[in-house]
N, C-alpha and C positions, 0 to 999 in steps of 0.2 A: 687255442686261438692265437692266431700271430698277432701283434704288435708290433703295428710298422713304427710308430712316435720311435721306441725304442730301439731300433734297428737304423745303424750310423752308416751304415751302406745306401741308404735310401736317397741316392741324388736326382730323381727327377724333380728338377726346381718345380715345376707345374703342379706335381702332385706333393711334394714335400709341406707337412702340414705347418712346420715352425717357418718355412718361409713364404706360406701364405698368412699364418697372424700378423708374420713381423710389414711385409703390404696392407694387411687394413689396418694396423698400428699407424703405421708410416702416412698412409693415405687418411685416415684419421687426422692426424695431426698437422696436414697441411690444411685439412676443410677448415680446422679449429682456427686456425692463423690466419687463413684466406678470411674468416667472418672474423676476424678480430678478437678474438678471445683467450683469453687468457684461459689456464687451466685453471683455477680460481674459478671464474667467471664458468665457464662447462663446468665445472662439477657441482656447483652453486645451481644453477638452472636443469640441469637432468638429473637433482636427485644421486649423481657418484660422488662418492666421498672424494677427495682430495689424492688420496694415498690412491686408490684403485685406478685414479685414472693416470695418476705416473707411472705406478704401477707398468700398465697400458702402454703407456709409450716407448716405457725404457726398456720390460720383460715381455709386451707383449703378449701380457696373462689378462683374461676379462671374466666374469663370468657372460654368459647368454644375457642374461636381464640386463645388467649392465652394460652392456653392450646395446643394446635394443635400446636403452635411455638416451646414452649419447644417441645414436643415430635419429631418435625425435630431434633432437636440440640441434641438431646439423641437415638435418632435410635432408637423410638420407634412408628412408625406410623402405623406400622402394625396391630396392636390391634384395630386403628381404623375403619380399613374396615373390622373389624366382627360386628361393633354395628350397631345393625338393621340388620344384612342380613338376606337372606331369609331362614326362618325353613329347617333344613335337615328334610326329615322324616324318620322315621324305617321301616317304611311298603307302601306299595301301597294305603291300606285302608285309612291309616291316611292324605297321599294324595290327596286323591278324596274327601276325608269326607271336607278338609278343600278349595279343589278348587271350592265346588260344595255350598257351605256359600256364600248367597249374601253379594253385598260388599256394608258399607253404606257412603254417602257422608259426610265430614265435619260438615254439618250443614244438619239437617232434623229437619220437620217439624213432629211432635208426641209427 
């Protein structure tokens, strides 16, 4: 299996995964100053410890859950029910083209 994280060739900024943390790091920690808070204050009110959320801002490391918590405490969760939803499409074609794709299990055997 490839490993793109790993692969130092990977410059499309768009899809490059460490410079999209290092954007919701960044975009984080302006919501955080915009409502006036201290890191103290965020990690005191959503339950992050102290360390995880500098952690956050400086490396840009989260886990999911923690991350999920700030984003209560910043009125930001919305953004989370579009990751993964399902394909709009533009057309009907594209539609049927992609209902009509067998679907394959976790694990096969090929």
């Amino acid at each position: 299996m490839i490993n793109i994280l790993a692969d130092n060739d990977f410059i499309l900024d768009a899809f490059n995964p460490v410079l999209i943390a290092r954007g919701i790091a960044e975009r984080m920690r302006e919501r955080r100053l915009e409502m006036n808070l201290t890191q103290q204050n965020l990690a005191k009110r959503s339950g992050v410890s102290l360390g995880s959320l500098k952690r956050f801002e400086r490396n840009h490391e989260i886990s999911l859950s923690h991350l999920l918590m700030l984003a209560v405490v910043l009125d930001a969760t919305e953004e989370f029910a579009l990751l993964f939803s399902r394909r709009q499409f533009e057309n009907i074609d594209q539609a049927l083209k992609t209902s009509s794709k067998k679907r394959l299990r976790g694990k096969h055997n090929g």
